[in-house]
Every structure is written in structure tokens, then in C-alpha cells.
mmCIF file of the N, C-alpha and C atoms, coordinates in Angstrom:
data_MODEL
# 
_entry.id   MODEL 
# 
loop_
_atom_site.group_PDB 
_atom_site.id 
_atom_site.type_symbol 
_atom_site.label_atom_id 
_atom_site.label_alt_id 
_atom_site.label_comp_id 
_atom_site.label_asym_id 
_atom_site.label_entity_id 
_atom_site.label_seq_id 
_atom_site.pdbx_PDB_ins_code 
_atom_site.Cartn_x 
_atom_site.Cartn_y 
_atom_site.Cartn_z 
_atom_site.occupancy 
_atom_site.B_iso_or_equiv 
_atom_site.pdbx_formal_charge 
_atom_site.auth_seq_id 
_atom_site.auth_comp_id 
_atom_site.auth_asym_id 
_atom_site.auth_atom_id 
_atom_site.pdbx_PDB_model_num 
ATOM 1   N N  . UNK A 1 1  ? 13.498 -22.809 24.888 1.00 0.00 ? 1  UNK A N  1 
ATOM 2   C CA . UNK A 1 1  ? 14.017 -21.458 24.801 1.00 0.00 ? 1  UNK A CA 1 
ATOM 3   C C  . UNK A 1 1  ? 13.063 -20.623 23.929 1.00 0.00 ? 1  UNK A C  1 
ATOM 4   N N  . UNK A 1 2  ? 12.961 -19.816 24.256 1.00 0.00 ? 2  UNK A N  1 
ATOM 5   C CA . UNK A 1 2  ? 12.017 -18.383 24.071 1.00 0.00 ? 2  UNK A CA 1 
ATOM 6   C C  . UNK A 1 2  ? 12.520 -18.381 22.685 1.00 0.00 ? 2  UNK A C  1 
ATOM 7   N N  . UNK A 1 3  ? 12.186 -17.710 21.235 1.00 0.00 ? 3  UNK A N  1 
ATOM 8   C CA . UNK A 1 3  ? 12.502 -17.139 20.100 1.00 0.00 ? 3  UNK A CA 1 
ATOM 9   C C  . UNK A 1 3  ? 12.804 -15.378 20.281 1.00 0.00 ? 3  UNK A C  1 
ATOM 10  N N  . UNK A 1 4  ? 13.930 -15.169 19.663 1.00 0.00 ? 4  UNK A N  1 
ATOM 11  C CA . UNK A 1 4  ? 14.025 -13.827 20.069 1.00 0.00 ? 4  UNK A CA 1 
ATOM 12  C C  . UNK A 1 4  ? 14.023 -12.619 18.657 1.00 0.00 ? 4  UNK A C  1 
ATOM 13  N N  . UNK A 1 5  ? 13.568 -11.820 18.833 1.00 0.00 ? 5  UNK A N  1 
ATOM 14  C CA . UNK A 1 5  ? 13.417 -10.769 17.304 1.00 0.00 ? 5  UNK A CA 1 
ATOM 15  C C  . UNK A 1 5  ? 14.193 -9.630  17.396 1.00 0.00 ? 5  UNK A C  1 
ATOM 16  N N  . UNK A 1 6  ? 14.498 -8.912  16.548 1.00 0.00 ? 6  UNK A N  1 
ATOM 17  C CA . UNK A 1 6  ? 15.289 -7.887  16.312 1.00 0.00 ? 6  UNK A CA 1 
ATOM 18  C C  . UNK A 1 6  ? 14.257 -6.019  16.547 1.00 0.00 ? 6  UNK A C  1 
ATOM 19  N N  . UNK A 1 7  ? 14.448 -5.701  17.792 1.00 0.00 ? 7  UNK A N  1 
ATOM 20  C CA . UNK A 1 7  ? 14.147 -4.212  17.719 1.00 0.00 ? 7  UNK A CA 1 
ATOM 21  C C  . UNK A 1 7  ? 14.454 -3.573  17.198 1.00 0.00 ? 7  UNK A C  1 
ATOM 22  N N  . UNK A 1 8  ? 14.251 -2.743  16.187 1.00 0.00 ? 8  UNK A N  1 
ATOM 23  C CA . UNK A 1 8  ? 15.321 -1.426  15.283 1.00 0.00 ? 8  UNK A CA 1 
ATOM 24  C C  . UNK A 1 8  ? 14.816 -0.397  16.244 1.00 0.00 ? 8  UNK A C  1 
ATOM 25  N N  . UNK A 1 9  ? 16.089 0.657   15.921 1.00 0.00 ? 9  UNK A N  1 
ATOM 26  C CA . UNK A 1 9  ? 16.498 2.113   16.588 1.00 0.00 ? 9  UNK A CA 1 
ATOM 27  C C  . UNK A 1 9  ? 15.677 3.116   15.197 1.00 0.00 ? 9  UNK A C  1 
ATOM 28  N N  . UNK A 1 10 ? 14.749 3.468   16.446 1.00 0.00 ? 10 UNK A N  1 
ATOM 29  C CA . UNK A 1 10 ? 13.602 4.218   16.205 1.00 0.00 ? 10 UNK A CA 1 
ATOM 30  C C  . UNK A 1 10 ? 13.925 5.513   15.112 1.00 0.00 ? 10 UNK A C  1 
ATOM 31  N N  . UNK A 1 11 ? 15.127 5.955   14.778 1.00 0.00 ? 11 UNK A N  1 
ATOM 32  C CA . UNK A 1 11 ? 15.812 6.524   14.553 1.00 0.00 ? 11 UNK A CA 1 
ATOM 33  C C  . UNK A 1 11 ? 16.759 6.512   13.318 1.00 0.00 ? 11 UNK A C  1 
ATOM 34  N N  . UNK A 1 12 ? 17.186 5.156   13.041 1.00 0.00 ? 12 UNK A N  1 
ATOM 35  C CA . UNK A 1 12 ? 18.434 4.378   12.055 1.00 0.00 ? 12 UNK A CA 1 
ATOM 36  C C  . UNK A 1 12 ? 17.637 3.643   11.317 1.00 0.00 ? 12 UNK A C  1 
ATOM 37  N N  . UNK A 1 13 ? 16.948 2.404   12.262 1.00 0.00 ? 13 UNK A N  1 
ATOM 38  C CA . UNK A 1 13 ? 15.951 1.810   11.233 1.00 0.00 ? 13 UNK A CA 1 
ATOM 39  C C  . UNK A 1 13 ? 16.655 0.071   11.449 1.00 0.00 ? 13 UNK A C  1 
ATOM 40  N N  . UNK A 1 14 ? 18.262 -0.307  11.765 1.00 0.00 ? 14 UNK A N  1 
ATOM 41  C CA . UNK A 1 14 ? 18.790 -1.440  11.956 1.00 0.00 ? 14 UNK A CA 1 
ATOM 42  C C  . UNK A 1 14 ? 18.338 -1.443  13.515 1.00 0.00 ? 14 UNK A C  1 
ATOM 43  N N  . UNK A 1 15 ? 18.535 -3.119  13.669 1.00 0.00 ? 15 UNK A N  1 
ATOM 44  C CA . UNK A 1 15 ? 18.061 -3.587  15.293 1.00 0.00 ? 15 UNK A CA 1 
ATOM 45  C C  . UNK A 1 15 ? 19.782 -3.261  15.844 1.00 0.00 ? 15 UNK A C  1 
ATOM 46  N N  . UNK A 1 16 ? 19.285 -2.515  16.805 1.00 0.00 ? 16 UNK A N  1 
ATOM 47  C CA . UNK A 1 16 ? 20.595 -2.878  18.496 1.00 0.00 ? 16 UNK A CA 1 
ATOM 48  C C  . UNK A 1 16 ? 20.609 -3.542  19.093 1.00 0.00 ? 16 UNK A C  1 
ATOM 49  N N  . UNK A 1 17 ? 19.098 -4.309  19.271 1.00 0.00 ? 17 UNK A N  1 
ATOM 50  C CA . UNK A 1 17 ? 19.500 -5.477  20.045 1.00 0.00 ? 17 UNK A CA 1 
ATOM 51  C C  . UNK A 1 17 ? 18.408 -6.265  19.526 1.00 0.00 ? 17 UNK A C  1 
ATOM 52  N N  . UNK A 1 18 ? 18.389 -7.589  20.236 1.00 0.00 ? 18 UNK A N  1 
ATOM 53  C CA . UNK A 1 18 ? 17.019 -8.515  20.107 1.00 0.00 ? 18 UNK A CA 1 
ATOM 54  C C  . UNK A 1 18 ? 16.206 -8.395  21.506 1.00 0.00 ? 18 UNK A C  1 
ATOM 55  N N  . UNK A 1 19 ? 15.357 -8.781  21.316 1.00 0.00 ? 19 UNK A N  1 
ATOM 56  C CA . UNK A 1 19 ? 14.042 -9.020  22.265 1.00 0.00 ? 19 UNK A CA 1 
ATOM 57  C C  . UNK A 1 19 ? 13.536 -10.296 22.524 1.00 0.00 ? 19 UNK A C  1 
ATOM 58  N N  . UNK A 1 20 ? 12.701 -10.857 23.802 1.00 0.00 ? 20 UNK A N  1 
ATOM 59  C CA . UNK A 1 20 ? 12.150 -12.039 24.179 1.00 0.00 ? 20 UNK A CA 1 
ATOM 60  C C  . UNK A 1 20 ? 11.083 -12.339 24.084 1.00 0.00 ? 20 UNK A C  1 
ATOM 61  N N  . UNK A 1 21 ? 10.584 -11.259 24.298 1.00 0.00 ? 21 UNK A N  1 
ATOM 62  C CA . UNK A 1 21 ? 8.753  -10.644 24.410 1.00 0.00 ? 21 UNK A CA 1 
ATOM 63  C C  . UNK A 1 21 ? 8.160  -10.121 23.731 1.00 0.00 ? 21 UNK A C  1 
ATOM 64  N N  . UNK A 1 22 ? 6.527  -9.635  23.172 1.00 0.00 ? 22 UNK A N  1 
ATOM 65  C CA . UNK A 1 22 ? 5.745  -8.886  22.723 1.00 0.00 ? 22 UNK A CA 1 
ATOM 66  C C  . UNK A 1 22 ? 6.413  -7.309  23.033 1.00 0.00 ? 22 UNK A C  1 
ATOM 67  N N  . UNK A 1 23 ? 6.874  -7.176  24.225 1.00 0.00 ? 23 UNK A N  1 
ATOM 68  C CA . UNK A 1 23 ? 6.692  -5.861  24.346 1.00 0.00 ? 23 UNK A CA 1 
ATOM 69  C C  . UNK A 1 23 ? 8.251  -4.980  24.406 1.00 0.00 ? 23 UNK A C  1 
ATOM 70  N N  . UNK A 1 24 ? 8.889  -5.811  23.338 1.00 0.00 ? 24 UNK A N  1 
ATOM 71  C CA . UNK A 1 24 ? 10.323 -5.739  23.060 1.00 0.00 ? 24 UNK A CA 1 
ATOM 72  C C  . UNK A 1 24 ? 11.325 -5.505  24.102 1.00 0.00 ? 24 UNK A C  1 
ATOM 73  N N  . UNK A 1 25 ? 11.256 -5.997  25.167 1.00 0.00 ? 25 UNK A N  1 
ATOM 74  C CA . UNK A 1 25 ? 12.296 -5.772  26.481 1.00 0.00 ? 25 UNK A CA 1 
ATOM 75  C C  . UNK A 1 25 ? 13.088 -6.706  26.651 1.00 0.00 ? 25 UNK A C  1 
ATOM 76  N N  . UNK A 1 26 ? 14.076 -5.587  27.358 1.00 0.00 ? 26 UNK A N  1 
ATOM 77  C CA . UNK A 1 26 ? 15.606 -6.039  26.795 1.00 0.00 ? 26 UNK A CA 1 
ATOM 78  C C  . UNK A 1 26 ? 16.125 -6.384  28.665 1.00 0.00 ? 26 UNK A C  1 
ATOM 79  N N  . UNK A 1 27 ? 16.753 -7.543  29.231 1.00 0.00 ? 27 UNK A N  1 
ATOM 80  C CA . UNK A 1 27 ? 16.752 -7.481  30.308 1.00 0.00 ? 27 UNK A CA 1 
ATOM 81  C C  . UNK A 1 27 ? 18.507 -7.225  30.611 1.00 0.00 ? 27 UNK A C  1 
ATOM 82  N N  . UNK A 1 28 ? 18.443 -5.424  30.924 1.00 0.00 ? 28 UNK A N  1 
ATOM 83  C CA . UNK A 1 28 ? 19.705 -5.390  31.344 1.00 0.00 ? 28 UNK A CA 1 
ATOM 84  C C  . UNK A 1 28 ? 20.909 -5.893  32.049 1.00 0.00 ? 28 UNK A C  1 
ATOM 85  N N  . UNK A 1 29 ? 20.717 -6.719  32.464 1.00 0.00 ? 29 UNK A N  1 
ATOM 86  C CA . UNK A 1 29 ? 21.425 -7.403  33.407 1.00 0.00 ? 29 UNK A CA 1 
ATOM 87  C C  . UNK A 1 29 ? 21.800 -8.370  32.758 1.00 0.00 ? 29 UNK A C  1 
ATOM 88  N N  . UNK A 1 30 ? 22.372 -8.568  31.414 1.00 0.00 ? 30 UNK A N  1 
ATOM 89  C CA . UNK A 1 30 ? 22.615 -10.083 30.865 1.00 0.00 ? 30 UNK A CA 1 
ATOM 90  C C  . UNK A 1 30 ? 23.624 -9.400  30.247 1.00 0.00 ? 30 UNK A C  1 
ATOM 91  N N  . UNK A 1 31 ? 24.925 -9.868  29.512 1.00 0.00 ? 31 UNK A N  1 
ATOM 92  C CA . UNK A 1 31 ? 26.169 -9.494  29.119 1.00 0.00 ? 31 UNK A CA 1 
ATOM 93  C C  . UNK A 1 31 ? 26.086 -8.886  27.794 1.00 0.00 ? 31 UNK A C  1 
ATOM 94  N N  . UNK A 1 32 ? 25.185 -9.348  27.242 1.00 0.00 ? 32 UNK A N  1 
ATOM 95  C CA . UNK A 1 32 ? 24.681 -9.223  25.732 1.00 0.00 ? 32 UNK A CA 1 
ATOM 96  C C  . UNK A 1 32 ? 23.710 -8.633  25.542 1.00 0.00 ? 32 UNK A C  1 
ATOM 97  N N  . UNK A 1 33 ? 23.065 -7.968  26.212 1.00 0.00 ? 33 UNK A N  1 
ATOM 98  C CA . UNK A 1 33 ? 22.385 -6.473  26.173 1.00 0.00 ? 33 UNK A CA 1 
ATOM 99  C C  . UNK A 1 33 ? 23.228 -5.119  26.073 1.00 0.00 ? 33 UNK A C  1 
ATOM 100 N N  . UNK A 1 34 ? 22.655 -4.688  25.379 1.00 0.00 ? 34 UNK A N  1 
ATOM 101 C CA . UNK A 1 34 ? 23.205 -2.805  25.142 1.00 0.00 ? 34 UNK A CA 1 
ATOM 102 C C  . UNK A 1 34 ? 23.030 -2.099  26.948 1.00 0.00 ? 34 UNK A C  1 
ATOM 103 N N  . UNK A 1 35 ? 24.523 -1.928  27.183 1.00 0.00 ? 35 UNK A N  1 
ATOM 104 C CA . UNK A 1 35 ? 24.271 -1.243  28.313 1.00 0.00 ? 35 UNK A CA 1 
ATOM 105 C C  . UNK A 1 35 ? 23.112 0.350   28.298 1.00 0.00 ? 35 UNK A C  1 
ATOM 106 N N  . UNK A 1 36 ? 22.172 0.379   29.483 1.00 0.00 ? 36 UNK A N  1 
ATOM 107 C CA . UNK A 1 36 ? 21.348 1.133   29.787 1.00 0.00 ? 36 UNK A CA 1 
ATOM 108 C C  . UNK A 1 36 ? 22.048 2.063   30.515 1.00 0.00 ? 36 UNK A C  1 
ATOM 109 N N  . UNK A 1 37 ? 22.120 3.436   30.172 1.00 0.00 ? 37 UNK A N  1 
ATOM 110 C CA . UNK A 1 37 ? 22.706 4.717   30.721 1.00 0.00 ? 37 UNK A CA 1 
ATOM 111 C C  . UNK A 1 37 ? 21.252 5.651   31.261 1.00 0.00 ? 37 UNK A C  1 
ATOM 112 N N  . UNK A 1 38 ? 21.513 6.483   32.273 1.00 0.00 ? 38 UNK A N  1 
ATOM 113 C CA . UNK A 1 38 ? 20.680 7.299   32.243 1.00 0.00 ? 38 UNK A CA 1 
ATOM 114 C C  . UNK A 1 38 ? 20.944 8.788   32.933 1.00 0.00 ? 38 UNK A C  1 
ATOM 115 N N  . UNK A 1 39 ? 20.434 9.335   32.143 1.00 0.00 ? 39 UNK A N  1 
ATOM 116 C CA . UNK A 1 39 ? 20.837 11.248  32.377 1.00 0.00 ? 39 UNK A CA 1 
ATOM 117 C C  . UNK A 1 39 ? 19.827 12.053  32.751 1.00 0.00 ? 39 UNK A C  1 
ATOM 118 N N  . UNK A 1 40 ? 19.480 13.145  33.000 1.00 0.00 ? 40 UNK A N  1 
ATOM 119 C CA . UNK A 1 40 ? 18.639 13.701  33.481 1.00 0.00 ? 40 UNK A CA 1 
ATOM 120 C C  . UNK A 1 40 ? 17.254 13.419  32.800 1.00 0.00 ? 40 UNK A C  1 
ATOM 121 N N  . UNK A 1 41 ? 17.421 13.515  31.435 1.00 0.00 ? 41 UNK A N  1 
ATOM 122 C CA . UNK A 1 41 ? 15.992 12.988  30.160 1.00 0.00 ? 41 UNK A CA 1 
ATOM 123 C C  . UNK A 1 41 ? 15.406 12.037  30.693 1.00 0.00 ? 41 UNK A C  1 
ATOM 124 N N  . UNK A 1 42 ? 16.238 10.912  31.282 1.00 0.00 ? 42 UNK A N  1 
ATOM 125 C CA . UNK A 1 42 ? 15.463 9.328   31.570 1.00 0.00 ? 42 UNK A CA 1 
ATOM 126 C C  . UNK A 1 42 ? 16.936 8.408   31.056 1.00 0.00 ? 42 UNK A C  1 
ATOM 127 N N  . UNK A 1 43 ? 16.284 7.056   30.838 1.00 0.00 ? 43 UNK A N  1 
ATOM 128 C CA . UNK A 1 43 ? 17.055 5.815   30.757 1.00 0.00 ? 43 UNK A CA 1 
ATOM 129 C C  . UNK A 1 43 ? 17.197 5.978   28.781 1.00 0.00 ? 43 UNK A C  1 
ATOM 130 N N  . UNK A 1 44 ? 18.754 5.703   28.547 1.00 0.00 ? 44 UNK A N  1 
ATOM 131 C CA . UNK A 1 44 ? 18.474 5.575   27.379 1.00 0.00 ? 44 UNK A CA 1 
ATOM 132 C C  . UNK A 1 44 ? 19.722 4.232   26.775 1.00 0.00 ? 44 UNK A C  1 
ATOM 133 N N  . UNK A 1 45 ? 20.055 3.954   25.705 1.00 0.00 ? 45 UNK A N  1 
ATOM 134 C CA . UNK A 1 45 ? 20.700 2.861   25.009 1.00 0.00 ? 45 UNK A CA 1 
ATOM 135 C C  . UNK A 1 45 ? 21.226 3.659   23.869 1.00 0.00 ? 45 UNK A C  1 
ATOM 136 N N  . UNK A 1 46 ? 22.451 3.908   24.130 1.00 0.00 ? 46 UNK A N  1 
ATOM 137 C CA . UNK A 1 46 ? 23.508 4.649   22.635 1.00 0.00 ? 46 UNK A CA 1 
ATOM 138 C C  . UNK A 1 46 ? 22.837 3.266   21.358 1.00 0.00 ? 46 UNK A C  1 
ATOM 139 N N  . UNK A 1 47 ? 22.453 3.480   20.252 1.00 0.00 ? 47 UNK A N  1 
ATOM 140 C CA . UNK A 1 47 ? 22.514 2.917   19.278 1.00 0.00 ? 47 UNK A CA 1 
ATOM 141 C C  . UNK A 1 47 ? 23.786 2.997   18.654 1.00 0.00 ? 47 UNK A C  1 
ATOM 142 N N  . UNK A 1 48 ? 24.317 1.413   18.489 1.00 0.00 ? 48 UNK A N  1 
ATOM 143 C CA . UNK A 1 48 ? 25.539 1.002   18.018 1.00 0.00 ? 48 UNK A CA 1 
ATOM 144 C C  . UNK A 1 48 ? 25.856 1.750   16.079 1.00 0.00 ? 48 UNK A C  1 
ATOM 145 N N  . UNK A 1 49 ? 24.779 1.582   15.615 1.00 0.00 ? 49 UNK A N  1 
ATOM 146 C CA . UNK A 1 49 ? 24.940 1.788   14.388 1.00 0.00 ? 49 UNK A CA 1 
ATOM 147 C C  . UNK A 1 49 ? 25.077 3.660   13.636 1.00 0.00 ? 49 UNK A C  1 
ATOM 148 N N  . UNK A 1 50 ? 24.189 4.511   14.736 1.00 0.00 ? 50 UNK A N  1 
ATOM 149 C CA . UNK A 1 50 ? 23.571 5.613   14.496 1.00 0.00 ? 50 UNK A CA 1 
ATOM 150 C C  . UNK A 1 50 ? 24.322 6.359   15.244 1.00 0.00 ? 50 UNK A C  1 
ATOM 151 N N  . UNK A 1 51 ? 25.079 6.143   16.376 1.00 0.00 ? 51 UNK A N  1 
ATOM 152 C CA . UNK A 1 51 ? 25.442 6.425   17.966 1.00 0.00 ? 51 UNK A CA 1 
ATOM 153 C C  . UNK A 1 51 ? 24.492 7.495   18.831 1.00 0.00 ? 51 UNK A C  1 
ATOM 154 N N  . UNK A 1 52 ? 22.972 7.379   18.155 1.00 0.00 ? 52 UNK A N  1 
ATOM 155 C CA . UNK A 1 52 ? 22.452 8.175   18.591 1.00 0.00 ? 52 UNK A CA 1 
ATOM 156 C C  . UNK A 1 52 ? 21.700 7.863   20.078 1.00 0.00 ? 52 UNK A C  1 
ATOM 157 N N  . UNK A 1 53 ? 21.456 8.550   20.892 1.00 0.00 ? 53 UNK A N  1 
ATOM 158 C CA . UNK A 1 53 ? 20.526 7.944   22.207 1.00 0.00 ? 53 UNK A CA 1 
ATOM 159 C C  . UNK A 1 53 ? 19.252 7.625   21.856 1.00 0.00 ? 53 UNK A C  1 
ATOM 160 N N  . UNK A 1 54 ? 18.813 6.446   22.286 1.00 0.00 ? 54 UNK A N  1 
ATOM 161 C CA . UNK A 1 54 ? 17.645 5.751   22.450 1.00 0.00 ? 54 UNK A CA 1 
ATOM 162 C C  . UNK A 1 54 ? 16.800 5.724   23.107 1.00 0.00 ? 54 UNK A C  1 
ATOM 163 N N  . UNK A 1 55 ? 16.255 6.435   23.636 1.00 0.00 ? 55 UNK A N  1 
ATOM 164 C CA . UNK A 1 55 ? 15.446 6.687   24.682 1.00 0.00 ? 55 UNK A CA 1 
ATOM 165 C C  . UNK A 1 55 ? 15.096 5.066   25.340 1.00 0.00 ? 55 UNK A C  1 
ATOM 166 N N  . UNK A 1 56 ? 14.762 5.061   25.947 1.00 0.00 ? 56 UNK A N  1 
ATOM 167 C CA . UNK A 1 56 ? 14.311 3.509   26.897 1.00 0.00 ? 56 UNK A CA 1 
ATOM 168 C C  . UNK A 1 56 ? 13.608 3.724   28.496 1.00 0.00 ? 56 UNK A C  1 
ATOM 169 N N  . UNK A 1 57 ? 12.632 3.147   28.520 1.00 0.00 ? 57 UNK A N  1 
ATOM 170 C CA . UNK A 1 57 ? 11.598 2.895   29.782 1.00 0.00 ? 57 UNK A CA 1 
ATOM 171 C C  . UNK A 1 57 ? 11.607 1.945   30.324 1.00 0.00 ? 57 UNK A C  1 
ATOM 172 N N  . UNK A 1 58 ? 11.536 1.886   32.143 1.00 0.00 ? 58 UNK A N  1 
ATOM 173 C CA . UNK A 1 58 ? 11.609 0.587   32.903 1.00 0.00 ? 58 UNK A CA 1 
ATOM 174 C C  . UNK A 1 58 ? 10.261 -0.104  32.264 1.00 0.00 ? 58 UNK A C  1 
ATOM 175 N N  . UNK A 1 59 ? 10.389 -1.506  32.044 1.00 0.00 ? 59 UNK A N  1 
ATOM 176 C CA . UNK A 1 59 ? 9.277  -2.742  32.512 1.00 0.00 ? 59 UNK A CA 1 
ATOM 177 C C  . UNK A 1 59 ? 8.864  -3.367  33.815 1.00 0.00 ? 59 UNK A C  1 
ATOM 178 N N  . UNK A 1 60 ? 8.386  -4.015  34.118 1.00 0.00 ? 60 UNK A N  1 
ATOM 179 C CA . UNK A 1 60 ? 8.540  -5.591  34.910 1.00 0.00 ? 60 UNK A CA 1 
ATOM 180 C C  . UNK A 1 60 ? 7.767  -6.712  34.521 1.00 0.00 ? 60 UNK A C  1 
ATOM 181 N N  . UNK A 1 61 ? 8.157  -7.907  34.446 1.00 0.00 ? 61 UNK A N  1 
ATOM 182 C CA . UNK A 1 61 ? 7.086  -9.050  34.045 1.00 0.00 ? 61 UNK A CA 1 
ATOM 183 C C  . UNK A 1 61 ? 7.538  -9.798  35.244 1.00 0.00 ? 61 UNK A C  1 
ATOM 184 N N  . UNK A 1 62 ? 6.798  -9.942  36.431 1.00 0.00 ? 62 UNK A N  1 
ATOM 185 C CA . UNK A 1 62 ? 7.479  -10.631 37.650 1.00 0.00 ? 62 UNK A CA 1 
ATOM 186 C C  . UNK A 1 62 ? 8.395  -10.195 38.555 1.00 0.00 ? 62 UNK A C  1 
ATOM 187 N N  . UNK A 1 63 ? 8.742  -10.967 38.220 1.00 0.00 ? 63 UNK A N  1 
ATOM 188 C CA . UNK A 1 63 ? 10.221 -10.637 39.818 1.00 0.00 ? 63 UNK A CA 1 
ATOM 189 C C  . UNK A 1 63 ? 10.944 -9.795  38.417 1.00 0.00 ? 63 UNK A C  1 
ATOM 190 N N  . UNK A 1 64 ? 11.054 -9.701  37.143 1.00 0.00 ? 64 UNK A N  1 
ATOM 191 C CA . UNK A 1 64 ? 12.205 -9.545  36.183 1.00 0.00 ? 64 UNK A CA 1 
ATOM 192 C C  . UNK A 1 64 ? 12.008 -8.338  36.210 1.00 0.00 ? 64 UNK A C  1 
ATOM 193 N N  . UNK A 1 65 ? 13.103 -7.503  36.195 1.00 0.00 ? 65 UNK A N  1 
ATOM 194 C CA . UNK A 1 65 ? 12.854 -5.712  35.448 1.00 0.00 ? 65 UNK A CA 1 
ATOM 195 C C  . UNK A 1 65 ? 13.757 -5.356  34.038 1.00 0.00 ? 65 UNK A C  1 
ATOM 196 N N  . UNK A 1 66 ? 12.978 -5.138  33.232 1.00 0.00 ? 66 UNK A N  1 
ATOM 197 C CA . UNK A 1 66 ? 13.919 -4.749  31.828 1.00 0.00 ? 66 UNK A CA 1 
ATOM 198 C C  . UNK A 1 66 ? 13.669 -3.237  31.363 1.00 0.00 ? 66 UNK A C  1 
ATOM 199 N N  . UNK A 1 67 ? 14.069 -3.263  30.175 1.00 0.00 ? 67 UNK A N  1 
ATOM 200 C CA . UNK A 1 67 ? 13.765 -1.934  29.880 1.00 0.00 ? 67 UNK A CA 1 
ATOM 201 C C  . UNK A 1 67 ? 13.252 -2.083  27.893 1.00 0.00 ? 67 UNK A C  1 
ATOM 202 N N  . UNK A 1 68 ? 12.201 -1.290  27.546 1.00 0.00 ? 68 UNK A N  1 
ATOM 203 C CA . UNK A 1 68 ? 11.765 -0.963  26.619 1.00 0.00 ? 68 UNK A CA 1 
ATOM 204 C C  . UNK A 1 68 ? 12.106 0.262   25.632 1.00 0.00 ? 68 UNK A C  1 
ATOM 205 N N  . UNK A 1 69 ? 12.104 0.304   24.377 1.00 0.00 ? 69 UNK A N  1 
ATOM 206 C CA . UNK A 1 69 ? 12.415 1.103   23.975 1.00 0.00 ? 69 UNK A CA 1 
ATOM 207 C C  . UNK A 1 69 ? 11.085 2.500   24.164 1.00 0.00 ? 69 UNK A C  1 
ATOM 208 N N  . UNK A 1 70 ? 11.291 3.690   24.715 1.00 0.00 ? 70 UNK A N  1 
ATOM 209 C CA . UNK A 1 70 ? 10.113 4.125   24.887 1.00 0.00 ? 70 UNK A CA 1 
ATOM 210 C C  . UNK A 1 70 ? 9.111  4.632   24.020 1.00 0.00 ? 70 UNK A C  1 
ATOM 211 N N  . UNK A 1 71 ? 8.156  5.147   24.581 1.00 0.00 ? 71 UNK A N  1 
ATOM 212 C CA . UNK A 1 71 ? 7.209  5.010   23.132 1.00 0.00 ? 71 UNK A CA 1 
ATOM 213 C C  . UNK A 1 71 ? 7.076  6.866   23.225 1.00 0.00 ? 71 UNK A C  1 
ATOM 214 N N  . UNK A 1 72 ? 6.916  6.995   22.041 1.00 0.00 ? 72 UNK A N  1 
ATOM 215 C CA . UNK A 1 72 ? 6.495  8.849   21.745 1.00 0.00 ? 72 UNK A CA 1 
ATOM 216 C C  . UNK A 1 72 ? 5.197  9.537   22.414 1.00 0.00 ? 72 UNK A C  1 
ATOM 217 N N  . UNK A 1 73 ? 5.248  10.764  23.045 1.00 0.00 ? 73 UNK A N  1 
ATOM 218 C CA . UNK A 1 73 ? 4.334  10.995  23.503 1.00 0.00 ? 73 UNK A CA 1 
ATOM 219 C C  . UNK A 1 73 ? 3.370  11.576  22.497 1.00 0.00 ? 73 UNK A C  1 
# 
């Protein structure tokens, strides 16, 4: 089994969720991921602690599709 790390909300500063990968992606589709919402802005993740929106970007590593927290332009 993979080791998994704590992403913090870009924003708050505590993790919302953990991660599998280098490139901190979160694979929505598992029960224990922060459900992924998305509104006209893009894909985002309410932060549990802050309740603020999280912005978030599709991945893929393979057949898998997750989502990343996105990065600032």
C-alpha cells in the first residue's frame, strides 16, 4: 500500500484530505474523498475546516482520473 500525506487548504493552512501521489490527487470516486462540486469557475472541494471553496483541477495517471488542488495563475 501506497503511503499517503496530508494536502492543506491553500487558504486555512489544515489538510482536507490526504493524497497518494507527488502531485497531491485525490481520486474522487472513493467514499473518503471530499466530494468534488463544480460551478461555472471550474471543479472545486468546500474545505471542511474554513468552508471555503477550493478550487481543484482534473488529473489522469492511466486509466485513473482524479483531481488536484489547482495551482495559481
Amino acid at each position: 500500500m501506497l503511503p499517503t500525506h496530508d494536502v492543506p487548504c491553500p487558504r486555512y493552512g489544515k489538510a482536507p484530505f490526504s493524497a497518494l501521489s507527488l502531485d497531491d490527487g485525490i481520486n474522487a470516486a472513493t467514499p473518503e474523498s471530499p466530494k468534488v462540486e463544480h460551478a461555472p469557475g471550474g471543479y472545486f472541494i468546500h474545505c471542511p475546516f474554513c468552508r471555503e471553496r477550493v478550487a481543484v483541477e482534473p488529473i489522469s495517471a492511466g486509466s485513473a482520473t482524479g483531481f488536484q488542488v489547482a495551482r495559481p495563475l
